[in-house]
N, C-alpha and C positions, 0 to 999 in steps of 0.2 A: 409613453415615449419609447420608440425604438431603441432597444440595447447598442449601443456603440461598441467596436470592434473589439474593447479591453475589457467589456464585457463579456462577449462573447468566449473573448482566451478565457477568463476566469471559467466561466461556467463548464468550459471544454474541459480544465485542469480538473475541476473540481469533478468532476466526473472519471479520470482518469484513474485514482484509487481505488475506486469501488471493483471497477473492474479486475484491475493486477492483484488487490490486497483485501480487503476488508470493504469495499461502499462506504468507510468514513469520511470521506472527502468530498462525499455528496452532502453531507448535513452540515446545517448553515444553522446558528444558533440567537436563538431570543432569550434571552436573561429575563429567567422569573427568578427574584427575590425569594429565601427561603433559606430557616435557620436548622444549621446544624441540628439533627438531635441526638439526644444524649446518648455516648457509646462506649467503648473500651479501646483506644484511652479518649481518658476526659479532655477534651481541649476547650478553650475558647471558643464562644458559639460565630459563627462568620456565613456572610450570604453569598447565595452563589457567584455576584458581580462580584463581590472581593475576594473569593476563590481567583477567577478567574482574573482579577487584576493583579492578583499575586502572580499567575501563572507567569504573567505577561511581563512582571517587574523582577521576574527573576533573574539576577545576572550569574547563576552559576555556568562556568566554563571550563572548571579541572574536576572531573569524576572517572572514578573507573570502579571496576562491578562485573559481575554477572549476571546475563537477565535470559528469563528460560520462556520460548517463543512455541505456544502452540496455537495451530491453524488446522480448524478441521472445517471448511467452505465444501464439503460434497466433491472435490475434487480428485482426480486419483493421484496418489504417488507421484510428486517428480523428483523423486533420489535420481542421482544420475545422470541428473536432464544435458549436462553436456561438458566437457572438457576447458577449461581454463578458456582459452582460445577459440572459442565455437559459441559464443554468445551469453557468459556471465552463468549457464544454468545454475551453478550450485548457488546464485542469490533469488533464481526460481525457488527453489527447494523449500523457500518460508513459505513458499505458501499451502502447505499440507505436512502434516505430523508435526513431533514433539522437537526442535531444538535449541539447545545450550548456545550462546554466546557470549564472548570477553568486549567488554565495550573498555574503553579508554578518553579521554579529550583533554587537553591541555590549549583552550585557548581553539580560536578559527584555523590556527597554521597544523595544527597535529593532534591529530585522530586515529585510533586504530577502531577496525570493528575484527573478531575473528568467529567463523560457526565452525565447532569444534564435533569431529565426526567421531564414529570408532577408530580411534588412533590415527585421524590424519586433522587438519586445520585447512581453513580454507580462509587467508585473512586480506585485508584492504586497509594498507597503511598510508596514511600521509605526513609528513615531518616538512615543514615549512613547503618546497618547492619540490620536493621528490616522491611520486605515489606510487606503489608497489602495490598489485595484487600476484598472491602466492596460493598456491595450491600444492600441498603435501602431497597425497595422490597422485597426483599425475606427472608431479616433481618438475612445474613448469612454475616461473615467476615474469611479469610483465611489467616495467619498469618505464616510468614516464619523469620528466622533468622539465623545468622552466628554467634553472639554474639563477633566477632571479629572486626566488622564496615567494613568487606569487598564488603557485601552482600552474600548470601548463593546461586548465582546461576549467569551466566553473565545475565544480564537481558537488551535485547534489546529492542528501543524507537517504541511506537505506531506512523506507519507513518499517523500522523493525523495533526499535526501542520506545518503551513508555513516552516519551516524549518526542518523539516522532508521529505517531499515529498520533496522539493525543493535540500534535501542532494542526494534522488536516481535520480535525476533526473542529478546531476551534477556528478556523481560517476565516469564516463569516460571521455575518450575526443578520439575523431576520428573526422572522414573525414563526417560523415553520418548526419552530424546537422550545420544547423547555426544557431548563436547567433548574436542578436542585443540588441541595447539598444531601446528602445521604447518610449520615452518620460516619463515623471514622474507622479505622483500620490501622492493624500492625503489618506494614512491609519492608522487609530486608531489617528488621531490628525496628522502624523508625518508627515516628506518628505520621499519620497521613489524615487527613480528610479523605471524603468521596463524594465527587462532583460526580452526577447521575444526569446523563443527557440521554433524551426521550422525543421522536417524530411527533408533531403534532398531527401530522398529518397521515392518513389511512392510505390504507399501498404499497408503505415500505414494508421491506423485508426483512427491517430491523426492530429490534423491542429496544435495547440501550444500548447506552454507551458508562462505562463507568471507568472513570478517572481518579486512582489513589493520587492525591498528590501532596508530596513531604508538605509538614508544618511549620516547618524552621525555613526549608532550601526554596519553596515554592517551586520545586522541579516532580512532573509526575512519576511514579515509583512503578503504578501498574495502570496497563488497560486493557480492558475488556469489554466486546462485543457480544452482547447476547441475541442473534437473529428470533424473529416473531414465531417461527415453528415450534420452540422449548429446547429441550436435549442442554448439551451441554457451551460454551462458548463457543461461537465461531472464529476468533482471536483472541487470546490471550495471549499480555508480555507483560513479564513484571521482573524488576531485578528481585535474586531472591540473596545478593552480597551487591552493597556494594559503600564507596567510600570518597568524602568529597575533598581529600588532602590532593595535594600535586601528583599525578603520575611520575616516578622517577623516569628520566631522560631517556633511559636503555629501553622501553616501551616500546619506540617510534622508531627505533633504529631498525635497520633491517640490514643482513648478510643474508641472502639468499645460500642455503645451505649445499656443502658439496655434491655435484650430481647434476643441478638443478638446471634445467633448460631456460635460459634467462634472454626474454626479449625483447629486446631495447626500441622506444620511439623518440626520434626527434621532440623535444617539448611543441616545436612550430611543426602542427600537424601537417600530413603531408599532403598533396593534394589528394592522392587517390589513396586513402587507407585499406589496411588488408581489415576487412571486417573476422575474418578468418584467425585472423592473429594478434587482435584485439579484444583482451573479454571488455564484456559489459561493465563499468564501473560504476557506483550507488546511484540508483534512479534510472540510468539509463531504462532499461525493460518498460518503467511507469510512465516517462515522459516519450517514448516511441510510439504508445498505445493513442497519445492524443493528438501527436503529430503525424502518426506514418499509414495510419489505417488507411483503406481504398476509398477514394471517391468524398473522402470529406467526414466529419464529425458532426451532427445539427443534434443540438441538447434539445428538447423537447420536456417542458415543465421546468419546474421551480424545488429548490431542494429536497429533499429526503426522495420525492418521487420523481425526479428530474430521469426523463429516456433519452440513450443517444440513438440517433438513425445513422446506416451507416448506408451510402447513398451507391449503388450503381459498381459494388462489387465482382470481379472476374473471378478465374480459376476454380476452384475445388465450390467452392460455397453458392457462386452461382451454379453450377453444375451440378451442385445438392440440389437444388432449386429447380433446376429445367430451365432457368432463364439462357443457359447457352444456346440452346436451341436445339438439344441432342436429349434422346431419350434415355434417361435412367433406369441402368441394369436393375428387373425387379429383387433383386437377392437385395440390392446396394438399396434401395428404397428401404426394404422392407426392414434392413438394420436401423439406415437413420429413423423410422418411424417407433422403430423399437428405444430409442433412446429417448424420446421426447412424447410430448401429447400433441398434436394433430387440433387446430384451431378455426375459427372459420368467423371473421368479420366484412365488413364495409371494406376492407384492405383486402380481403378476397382469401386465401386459405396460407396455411402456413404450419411449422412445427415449432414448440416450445422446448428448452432445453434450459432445464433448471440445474443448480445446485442451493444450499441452503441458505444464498447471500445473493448471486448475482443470478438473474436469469435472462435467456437471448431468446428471441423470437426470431426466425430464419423466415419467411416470406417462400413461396412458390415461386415466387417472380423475381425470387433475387435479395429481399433487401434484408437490411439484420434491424434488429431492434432490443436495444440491452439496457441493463439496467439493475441498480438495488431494489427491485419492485417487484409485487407480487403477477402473478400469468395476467388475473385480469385487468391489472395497470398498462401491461405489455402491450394488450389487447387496445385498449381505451385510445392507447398514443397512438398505435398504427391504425386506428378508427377515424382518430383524428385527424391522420395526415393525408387521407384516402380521397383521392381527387372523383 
């Protein structure tokens, strides 16, 4: 039976993480049955479906913590990647090197997340109807409102905490993943099990997924991504404090401190917003990947090895390509060829450009081809879509 159009958005979303964060939102999970074994500390032995019905019947909603976020995906450095106002960069920044975060929640109305730099803070607060992103650095804060305690936009969560990645990561359920329990762990003080999710299928570029998740709170503590090459995690986040009484009030509150360049949006956005003077707020970066790319999104396969084709690209990347129609300076060739491996199917030729998690395949002719999946899965899809 033909996928229907809400299939299609799923499988577009669910493709959407791998790319910005980690590839966990590609994996779609079948529940194999399997009893704890025996570990430090000793818990009750529990199988991975009631793991993961815990996960799901968890009604914690007041936590605050510190949880310590490293991302080593083969990418370079984007410390820096942009100013308050120039497109959210410093919530790029998770995705390469070691950082510290303060999470908070008290309930759906009020949240703070903050990534806490060499002496400066970069935070995202919401307090019922009023959300403030502040930047210490650049001593600029961006201030939105509904005045009604709605919130003035749907504001989705940065996939940065344990239980963020750990949410795309269980989003589905199919045939293409098993799940175990893995024995147990001490995190942030607490008991955890570890639910141990694994591709069943050859291609990905992933070996696990492992999920501490408390014993009492049924909330996950840590996750970690271990990509198929070895070395060390390619995400890691785990609180290494944290505590599930009320946040006191003062938390959420915000006084943007003396100095500070403070600017203001109507809650009823306006027709033509200054992209310019609006940072990115949680998600946005993730959910632009599946809606704004060129020429369309077509997912190609079925979890863990799911490829997006990216259809009939202009500017810079066709022009990597030659498909503009203009000859590529040999210095500029001979760089991108320096970056990538040089491949050659039924889809006709092209250059691969890996890191430890996501790899794209760039076409001669223009097209892209990405994914959690290994060169010759790349290969395989754009084989297969070769007219």
């Amino acid at each position: 039976m033909a996928p229907n159009d809400s299939t299609g958005r799923r499988r577009a979303a669910r493709y959407a993480v791998p790319v910005a964060v980690a590839g966990v939102a590609a994996a779609t999970i079948g529940l194999v049955p399997a009893l704890a074994d025996s570990g430090d500390p000793e818990l009750p032995k529990i199988t991975a479906q009631q793991l993961v019905e815990r996960i799901a019947a968890s009604d914690v909603q007041r936590l605050s913590g510190t949880v310590k976020v490293t991302a080593d995906l083969g990418l370079p450095s984007l410390g820096g990647a942009g100013p308050l106002g120039e497109g959210g960069g410093k919530l790029m920044e998770l995705a390469s090197g070691t950082h510290t975060l303060r999470v908070a929640a008290d309930g759906p109305e009020r949240q703070r997340l903050s990534i806490l730099g060499d002496g400066s803070e970069y935070s995202l607060i919401r307090d019922g109807g009023d959300m403030w992103a502040y930047d210490s650095a650049s001593k600029e804060a961006f201030h939105t409102s509904s005045g009604d305690g709605s919130g003035s936009r749907d504001v989705p969560e940065v996939p940065a905490t344990p239980k963020d990645l750990a949410a795309q990561a269980l989003k589905a359920v199919d045939e293409t993943t098993s799940v175990t329990v893995g024995g147990t762990a001490r995190v942030a003080g607490r008991d955890a099990y570890q639910l141990v999710i694994k591709p069943k299928q050859s291609g990905s570029t992933v070996s696990s997924i492992t999920v501490a998740v408390d014993a009492e709170k049924g909330v996950p503590l840590k996750f970690t991504l271990t990509p198929r090459d070895g070395g060390k995690a390619a995400v890691d986040a785990g609180f290494t404090k944290v505590d599930f009484a009320r946040p006191a009030a003062s938390t959420f509150a915000f006084e943007p401190p003396k100095g500070t360049k403070v600017i203001e949006q109507d809650g009823h956005s306006p027709s033509e917003p200054s992209a310019r003077h609006e940072p990115a707020l949680p998600g946005d970066a993730l959910g632009g990947l599946a809606g704004g790319l060129p020429g369309g999104l077509d997912v190609i396969g079925e979890g863990w090895t799911s490829v997006a084709q990216l259809a009939g690209p202009t500017g810079a990347a066709a022009a990597a390509g030659g498909a503009a129609g203009e000859d590529v300076p040999p210095e500029a060739q001979q760089f991108l060829d320096a970056l990538g491996d040089k491949v050659t199917g039924k889809f006709g030729s092209g250059t691969v450009f890996k890191t430890r998690l996501v790899n794209a395949l760039l076409t001669d002719d223009g097209r892209i081809y990405a994914g959690a999946v290994t060169q010759e899965a790349l290969v395989a899809a754009a084989n297969g879509k070769a007219r």
